[in-house]
C-alpha positions as CSV (number, residue, x, y, z in Angstrom):
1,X,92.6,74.3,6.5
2,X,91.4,70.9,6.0
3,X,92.3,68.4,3.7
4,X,90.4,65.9,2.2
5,X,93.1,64.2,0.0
6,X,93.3,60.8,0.5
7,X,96.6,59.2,1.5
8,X,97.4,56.0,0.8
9,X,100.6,56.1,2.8
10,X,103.0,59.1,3.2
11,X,106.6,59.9,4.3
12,X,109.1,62.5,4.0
13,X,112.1,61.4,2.2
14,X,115.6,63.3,3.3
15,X,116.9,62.2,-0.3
16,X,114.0,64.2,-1.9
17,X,116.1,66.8,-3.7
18,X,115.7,70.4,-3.1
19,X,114.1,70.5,-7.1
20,X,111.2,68.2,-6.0
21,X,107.7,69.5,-6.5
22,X,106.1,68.7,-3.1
23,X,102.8,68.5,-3.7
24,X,100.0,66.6,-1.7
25,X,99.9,63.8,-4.2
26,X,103.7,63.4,-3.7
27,X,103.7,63.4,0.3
28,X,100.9,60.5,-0.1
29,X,103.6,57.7,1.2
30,X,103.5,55.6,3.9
31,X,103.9,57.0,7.4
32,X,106.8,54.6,9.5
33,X,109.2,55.2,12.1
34,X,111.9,55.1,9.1
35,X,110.1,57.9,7.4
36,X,110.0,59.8,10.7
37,X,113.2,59.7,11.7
38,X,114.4,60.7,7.6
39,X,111.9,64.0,8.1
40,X,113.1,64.4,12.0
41,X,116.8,65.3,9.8
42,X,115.3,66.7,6.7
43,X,116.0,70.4,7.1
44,X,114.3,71.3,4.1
45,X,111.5,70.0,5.1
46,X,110.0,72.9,7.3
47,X,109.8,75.3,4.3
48,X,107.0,73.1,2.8
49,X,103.6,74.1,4.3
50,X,101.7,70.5,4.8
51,X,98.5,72.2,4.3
52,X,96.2,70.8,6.6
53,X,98.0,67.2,6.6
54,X,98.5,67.1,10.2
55,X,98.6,69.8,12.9
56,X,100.5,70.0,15.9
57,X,98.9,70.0,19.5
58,X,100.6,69.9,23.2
59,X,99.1,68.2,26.0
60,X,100.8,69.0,29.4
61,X,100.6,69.0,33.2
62,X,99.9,72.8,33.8
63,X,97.8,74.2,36.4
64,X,94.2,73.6,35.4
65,X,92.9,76.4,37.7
66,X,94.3,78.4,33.9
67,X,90.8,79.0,32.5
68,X,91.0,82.7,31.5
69,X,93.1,85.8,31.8
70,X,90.1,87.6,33.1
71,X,91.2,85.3,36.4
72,X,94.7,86.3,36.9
73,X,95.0,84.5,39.9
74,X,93.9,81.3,37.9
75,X,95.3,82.6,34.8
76,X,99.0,83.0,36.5
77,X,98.8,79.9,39.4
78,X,101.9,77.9,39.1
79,X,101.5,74.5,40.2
80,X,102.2,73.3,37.5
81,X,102.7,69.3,38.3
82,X,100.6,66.1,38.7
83,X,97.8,67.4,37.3
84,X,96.4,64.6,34.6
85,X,93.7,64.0,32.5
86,X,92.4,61.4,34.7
87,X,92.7,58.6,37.0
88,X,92.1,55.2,35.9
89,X,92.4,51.5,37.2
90,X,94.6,49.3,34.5
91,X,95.1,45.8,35.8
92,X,94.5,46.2,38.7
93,X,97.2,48.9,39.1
94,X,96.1,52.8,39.4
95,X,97.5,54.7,36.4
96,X,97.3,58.8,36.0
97,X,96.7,59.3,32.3
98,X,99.1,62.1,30.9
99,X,97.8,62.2,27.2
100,X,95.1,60.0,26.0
101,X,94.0,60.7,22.3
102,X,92.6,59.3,18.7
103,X,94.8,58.8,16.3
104,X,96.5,58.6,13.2
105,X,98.9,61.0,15.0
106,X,102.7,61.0,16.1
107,X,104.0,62.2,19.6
108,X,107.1,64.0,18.0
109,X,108.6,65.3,22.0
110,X,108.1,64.4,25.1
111,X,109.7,66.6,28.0
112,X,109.8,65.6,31.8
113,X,111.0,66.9,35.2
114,X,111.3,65.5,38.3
115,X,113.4,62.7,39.5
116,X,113.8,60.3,36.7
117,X,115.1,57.3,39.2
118,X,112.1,57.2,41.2
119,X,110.3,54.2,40.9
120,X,107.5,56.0,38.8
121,X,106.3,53.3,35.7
122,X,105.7,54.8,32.4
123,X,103.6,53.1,30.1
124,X,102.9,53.5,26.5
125,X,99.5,52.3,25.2
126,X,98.6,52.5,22.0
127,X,95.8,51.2,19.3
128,X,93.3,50.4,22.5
129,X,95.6,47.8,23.1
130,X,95.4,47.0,27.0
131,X,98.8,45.4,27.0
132,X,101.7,48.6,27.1
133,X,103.8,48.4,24.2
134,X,106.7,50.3,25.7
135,X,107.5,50.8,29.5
136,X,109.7,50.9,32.3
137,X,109.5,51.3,36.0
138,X,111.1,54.5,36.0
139,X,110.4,57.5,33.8
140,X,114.5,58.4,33.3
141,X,115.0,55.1,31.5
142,X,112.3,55.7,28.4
143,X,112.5,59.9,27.9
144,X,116.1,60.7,29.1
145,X,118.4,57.7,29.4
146,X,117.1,55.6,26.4
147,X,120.3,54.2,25.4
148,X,118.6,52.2,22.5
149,X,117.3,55.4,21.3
150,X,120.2,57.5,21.6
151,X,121.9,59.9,23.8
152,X,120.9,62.9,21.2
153,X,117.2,61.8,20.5
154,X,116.9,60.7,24.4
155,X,118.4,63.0,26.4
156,X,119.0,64.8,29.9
157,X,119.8,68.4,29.9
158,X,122.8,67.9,31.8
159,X,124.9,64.8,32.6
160,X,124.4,65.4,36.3
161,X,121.8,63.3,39.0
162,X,121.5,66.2,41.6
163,X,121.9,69.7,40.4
164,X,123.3,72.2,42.9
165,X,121.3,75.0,42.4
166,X,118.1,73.5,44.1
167,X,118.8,70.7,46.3
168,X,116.4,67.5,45.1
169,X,116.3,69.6,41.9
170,X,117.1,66.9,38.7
171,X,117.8,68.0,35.0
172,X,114.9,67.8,32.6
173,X,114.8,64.8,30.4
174,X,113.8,65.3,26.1
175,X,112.7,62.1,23.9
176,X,112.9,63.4,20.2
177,X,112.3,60.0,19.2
178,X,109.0,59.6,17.4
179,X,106.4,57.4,18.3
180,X,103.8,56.9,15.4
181,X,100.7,54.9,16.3
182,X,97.4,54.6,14.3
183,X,94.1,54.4,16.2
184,X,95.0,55.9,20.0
185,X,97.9,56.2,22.2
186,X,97.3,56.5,26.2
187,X,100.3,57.2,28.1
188,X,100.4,56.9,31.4
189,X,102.1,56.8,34.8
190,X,102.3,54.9,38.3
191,X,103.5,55.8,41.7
192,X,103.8,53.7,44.2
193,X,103.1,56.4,47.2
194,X,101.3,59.6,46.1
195,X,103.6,62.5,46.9
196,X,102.4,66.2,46.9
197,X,106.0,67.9,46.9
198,X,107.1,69.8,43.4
199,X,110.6,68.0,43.0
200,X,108.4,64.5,44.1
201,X,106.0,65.0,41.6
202,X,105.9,65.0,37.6
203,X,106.0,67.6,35.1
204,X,105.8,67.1,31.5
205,X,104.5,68.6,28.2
206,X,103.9,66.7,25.2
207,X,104.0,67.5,21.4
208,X,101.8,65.2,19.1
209,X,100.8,65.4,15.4
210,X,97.3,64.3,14.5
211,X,97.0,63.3,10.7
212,X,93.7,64.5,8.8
213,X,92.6,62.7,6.2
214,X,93.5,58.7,5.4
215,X,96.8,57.6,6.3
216,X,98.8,54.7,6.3
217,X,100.2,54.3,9.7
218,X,102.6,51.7,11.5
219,X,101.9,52.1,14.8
220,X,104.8,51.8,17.5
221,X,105.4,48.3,19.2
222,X,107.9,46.5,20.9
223,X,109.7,45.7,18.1
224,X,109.7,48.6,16.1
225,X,112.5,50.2,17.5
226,X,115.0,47.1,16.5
227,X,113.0,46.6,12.9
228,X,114.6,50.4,12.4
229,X,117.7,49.9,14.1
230,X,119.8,50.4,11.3
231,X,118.1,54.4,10.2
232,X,117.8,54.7,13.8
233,X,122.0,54.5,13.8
234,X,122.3,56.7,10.4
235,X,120.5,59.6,12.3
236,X,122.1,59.2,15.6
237,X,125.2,59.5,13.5
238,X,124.2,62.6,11.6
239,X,123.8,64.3,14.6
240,X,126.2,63.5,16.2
241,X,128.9,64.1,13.6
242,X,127.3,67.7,13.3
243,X,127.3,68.6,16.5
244,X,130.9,67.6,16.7
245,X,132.0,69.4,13.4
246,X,133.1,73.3,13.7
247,X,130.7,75.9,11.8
248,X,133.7,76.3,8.9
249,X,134.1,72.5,8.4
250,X,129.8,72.0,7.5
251,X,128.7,71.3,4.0
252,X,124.9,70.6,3.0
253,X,123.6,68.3,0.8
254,X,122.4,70.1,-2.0
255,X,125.3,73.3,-2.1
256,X,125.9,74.2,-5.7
257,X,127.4,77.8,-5.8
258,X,129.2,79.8,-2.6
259,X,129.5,83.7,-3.1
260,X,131.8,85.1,-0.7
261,X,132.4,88.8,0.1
262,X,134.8,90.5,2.6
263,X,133.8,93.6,4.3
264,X,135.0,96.2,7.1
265,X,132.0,97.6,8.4
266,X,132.3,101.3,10.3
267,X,129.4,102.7,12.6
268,X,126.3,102.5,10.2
269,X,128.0,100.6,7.7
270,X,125.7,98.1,5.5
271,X,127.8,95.4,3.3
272,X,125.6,92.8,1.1
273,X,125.6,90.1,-0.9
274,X,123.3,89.4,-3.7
275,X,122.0,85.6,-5.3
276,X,119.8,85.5,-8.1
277,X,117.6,82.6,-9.8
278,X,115.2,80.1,-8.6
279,X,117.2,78.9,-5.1
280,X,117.7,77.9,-2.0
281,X,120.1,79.5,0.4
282,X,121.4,76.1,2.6
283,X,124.2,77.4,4.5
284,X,125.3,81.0,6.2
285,X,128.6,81.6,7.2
286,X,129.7,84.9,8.9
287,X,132.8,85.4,10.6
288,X,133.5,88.2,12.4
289,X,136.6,90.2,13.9
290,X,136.3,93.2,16.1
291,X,138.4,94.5,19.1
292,X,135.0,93.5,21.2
293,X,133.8,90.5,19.8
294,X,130.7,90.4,22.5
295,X,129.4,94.2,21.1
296,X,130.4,93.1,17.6
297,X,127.2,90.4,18.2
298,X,125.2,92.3,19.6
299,X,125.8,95.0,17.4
300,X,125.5,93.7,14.2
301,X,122.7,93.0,12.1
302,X,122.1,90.3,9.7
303,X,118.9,91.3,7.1
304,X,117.3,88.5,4.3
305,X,115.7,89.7,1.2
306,X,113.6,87.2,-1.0
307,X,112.5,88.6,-4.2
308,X,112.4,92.3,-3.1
309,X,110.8,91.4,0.9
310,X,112.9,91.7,4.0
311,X,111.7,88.8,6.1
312,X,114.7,88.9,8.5
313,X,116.2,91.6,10.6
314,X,117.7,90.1,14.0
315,X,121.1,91.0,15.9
316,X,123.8,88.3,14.7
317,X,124.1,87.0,18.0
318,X,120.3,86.3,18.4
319,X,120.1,84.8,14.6
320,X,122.7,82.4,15.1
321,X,121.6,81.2,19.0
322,X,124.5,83.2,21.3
323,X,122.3,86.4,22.5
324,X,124.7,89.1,23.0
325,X,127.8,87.6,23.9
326,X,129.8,85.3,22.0
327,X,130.2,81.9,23.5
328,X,130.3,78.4,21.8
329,X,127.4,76.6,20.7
330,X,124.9,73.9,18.5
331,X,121.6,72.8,17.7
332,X,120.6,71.6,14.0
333,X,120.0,74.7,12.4
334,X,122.8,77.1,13.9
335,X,126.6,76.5,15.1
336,X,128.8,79.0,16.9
337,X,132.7,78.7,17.7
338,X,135.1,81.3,20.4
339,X,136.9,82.5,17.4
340,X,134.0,84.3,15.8
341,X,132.3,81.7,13.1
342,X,128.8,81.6,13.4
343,X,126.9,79.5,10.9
344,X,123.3,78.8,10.4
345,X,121.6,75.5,8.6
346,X,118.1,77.1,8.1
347,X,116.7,76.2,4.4
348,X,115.9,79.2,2.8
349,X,113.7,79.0,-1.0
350,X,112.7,82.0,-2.9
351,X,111.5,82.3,-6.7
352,X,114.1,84.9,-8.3
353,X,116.4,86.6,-6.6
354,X,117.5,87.0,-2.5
355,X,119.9,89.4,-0.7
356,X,122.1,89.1,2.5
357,X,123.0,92.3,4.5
358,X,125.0,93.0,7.3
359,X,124.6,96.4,9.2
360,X,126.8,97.4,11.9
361,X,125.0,99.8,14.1
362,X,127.7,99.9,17.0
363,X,130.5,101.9,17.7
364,X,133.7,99.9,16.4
365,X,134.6,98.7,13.2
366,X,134.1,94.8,12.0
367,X,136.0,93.0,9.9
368,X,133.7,90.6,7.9
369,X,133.8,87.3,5.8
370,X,130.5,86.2,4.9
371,X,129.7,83.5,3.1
372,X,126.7,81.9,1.1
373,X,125.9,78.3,-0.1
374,X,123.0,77.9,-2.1
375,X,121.5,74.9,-4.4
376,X,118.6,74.8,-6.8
377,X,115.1,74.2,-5.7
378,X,111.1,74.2,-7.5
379,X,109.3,76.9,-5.7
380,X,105.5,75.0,-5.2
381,X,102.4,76.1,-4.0
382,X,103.5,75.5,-0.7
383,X,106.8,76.4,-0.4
384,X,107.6,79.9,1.8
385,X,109.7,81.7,2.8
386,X,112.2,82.3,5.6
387,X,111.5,84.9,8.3
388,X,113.0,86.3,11.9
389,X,111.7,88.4,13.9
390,X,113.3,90.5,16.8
391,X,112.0,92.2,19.9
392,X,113.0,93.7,23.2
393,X,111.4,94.6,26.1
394,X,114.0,96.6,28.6
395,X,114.1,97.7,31.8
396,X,110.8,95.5,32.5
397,X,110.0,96.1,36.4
398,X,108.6,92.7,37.8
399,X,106.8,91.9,40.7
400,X,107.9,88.6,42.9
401,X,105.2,86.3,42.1
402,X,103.1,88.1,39.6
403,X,102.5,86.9,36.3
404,X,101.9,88.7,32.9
405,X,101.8,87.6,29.2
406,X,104.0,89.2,26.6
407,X,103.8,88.6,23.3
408,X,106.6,87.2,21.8
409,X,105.3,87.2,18.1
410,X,102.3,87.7,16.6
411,X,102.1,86.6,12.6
412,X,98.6,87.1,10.3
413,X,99.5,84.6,7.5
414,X,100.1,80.9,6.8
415,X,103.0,79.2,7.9
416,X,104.9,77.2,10.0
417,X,106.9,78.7,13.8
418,X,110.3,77.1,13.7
419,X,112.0,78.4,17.0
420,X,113.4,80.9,19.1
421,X,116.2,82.4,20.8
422,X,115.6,84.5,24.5
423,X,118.1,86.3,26.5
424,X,117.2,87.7,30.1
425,X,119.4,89.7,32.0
426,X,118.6,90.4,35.9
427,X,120.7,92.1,38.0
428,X,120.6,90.6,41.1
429,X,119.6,87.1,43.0
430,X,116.6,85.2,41.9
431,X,114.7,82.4,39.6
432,X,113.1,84.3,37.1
433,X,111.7,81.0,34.7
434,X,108.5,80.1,36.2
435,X,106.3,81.4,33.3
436,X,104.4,79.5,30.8
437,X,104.4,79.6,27.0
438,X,100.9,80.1,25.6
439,X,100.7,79.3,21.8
440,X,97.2,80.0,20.2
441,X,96.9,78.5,16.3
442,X,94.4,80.1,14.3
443,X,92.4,82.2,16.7
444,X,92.2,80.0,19.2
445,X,90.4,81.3,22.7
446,X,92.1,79.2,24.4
447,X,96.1,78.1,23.7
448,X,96.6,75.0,21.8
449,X,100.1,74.9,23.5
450,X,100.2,76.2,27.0
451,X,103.4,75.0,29.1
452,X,105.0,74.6,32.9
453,X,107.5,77.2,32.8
454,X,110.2,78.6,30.7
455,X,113.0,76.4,31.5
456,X,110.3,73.4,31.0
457,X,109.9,74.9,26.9
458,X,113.8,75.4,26.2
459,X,114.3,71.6,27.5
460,X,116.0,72.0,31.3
461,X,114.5,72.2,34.6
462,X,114.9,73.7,38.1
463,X,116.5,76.4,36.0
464,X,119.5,74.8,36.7
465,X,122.7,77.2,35.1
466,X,124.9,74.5,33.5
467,X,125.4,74.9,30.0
468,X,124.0,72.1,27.4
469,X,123.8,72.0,23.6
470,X,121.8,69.3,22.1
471,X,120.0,69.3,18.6
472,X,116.9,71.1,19.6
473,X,117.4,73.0,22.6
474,X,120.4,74.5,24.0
475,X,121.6,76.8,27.0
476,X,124.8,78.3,26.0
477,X,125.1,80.5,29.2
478,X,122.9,80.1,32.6
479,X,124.3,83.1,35.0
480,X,121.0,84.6,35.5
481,X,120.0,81.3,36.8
482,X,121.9,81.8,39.6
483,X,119.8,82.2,42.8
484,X,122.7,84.5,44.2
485,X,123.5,87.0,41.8
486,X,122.6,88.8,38.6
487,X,123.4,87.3,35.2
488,X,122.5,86.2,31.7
489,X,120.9,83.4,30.8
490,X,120.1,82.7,26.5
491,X,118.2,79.7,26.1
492,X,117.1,78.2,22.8
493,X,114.6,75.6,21.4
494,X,114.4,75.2,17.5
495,X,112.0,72.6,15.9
496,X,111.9,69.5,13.6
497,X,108.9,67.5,13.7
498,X,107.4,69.6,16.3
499,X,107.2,72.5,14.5
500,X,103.9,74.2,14.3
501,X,101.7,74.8,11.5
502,X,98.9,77.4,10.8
503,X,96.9,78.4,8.6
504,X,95.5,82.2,9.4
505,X,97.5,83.6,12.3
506,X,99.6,82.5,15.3
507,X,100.0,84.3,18.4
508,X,102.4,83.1,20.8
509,X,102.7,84.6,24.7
510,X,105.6,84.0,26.6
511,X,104.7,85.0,30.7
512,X,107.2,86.4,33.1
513,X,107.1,84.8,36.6
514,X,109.7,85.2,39.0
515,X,110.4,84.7,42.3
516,X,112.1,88.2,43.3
517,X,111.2,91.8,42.2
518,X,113.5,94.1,40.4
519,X,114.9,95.1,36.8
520,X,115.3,92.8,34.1
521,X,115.9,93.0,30.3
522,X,114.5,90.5,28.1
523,X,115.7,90.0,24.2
524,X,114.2,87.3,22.1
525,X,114.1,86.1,18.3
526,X,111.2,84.4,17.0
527,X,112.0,82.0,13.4
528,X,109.5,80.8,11.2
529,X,108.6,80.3,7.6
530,X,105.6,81.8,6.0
531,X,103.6,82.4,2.6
């Protein structure tokens, strides 16, 4: 939907209480780096619709022989590097344009592969200025390595220049800083020698908001980063004291009541909890205790009901980001420690009452503490509700090199796609990540977000196995990115600016393309707020 409102200026205030009516006339505030950043924190945030505000769009370097699926040998090619909107002559240097578009917009993520020393410049040009406001002479030192930024908003996947799983192979680098600008931003890259190699070339996908409507915009400059220096610290530092803090120690703004209940769950055993009045749930803690704590997560259910709807039904391991195994972990929404606390961060409104329900559908009996923090909120016109979504697709026979599309969710309403967990499990040697996300918003022909690979979506590259938490993407086990053996591998990617709005329908397709044939098992949990 379009909107026509005009905006004199608009930001999103993380000190906006949960009671705030967030309507279009309130979100008319200026739009700065400052505001950004406060939004880029502001949980609550997602469960407000913006309502044809802005929309979300993903420019990247995927094969462009992808025109249709009635082409599966286009559809499915995989070279998916160094392919750019254009060449182009700037100062007498020759630049290959990644993402060239009108603004006011905001590129909210920018993910690269390939190796980030390489004398490769990366410029930043934005407002039709010819000048680059923001560059260096090597792409690692901007997206990656920013250490003005921020190790959490600008980071690498793993600590680690080669990886050993590939030799040349480099982690992936994530900017989560935002980079507002007004009239245009080009972006753009230079190579000395032109190099046709996969680990010599350059891979990225890039998330951008485009604002509709009149806005008030401060573009990015040179300065801007120091002019915010100071919020630019605050939300460094409130990342970086969550990630640090265990799931029993975390307390939300906002938390006005906590209902407990304790429960010992046998074979089809439910246990619930109830809430009632016009809230929001801001914090979940479960902790569990069962002679097998890896089939007590994957056994285990966790159900939401808001005001007499089930919107979430996932496996406890998959809600809170650890697939079916219990292992450490931490992005913004969802924390997970060995001894069985599992927490999640998601904001979730509803009008009058809401229900939390465990079901244990294994074997063994679990021993149960769940807990429930919740705070007042105004339900608006554009507030919605939480939902998560789970599906399995087992014993999948793949063929080495052959693509196909699965559809990870499909959702006929409006709303706003938040994240996901996915588990794969092969059983024996093999890359199994080369396939592409394909996002279509609103009935789309074409996908508005269509990607490089799997690995290249969740945050990593070269499907490298090493573990990594970070705010937004995570990889709390990587066996079945071993090239040697069988394994699983749970990655996840959950979304703060970047999340995706839509107004009718959003179908998102996740492909499978591996390099071996065989058996796999695929598990997966799709999170987003709707209407």
């Amino acid at each position: 939907m379009k909107s026509y409102l005009k905006l004199t200026v608009m930001s999103v205030l993380v000190s906006l209480s949960l009671s705030c009516s967030i309507n279009k006339q309130e979100r008319s505030r200026e739009i700065t780096l400052k505001t950004l950043l406060e939004e880029l924190v502001s949980r609550e945030m997602l469960s407000q619709h913006p309502d044809g505000i802005w929309t979300m769009h993903q420019a990247s370097s995927y094969e462009r022989l992808s025109i249709t699926p009635e082409d599966p040998e286009g559809w499915y090619a995989n070279h998916d590097w160094n392919h750019f909107e254009r060449i182009e002559e700037n100062n007498g240097r020759s630049e290959s344009v990644l993402l060239d578009v009108e603004g006011p917009g905001v590129i909210t993520r920018f993910w690269m592969a390939g190796d980030p020393n390489r004398k490769s410049a990366l410029r930043f040009y934005i407002d039709r200025d010819t000048i680059p406001v923001w560059e260096a002479d090597h792409p690692g030192a901007l997206i990656g390595e920013n250490k003005q930024v921020g190790r959490l908003l600008s980071s690498r996947s793993v600590e680690q220049d080669q990886l050993p799983i590939n030799k040349g192979a480099r982690p992936g680098h994530n900017l989560y800083l935002p980079i507002p600008f007004d009239k245009r931003i080009k972006i753009t890259s230079e190579e000395p020698v032109k190099r046709p190699g996969a680990f010599e070339a350059i891979f990225y996908n890039i998330n951008y908001r485009l604002y509709h409507g009149e806005v008030s915009m401060e573009s990015f400059d040179a300065s801007t980063i120091n002019k915010y220096k100071a919020v630019l610290d605050e939300v460094n530092g409130k990342l970086l004291k969550f990630q640090e803090q265990k799931p029993v120690k975390v307390r939300m703004p906002g938390e006005e009541n906590v209902d407990n209940i304790k429960l010992t769950l046998q074979k089809d055993d439910a246990g619930e909890l109830s809430l009632k009045g016009n809230l929001s749930i801001l914090r979940t803690l479960l902790s569990i205790n069962a002679g097998d704590m890896d089939k007590a997560v994957e056994d285990l259910w966790i159900q939401f009901f808001f005001d007499d709807k089930k919107t979430v039904d996932v496996p406890v391991g998959l809600f809170f980001g650890v697939g079916d195994q219990l292992v450490p972990t931490s992005d913004w929404y969802r924390k997970v420690d060995a001894d069985g606390n599992m927490a999640s961060f998601w904001v979730m409104p509803f009008q009058k009452k809401a229900k939390v329900r465990l079901v244990n559908k294994g074997d063994q009996a679990v021993n149960i503490d769940l807990s429930v923090a919740s705070g007042k909120t105004k339900w608006t016109n554009n507030s919605m509700y939480f939902y998560g979504n789970y599906s399995q697709k087992l014993d999948d026979q793949i063929t080495e090199r052959k693509g196909e599309d699965y559809n990870f969710i499909t959702i006929s309403s409006k709303g706003m796609y938040v994240g996901d967990t996915y588990q794969i499990q092969k059983y024996r040697g093999g890359w199994w990540g080369e396939g592409d996300e394909k996002i279509y918003v609103d009935g789309k022909r074409f996908p508005d977000h269509f990607g490089t690979g799997t690995e290249d979506y969740f945050g990593y590259a070269w499907g490298h196995p090493e573990t990594f938490n970070h705010p937004y993407v995570g990889q709390p086990i990587g066996q079945a990115n071993l090239l040697d053996a069988g394994g699983i591998t749970v990655n996840s990617r959950v979304r703060g600016l970047d999340a995706i709005p839509f107004s009718k329908t959003l179908k998102f397709e996740m492909e499978q393309w591996a390099w071996f044939s065989g058996e796999i098992d695929l598990k997966w949990a799709c999170f987003w707020y709707g209407l």
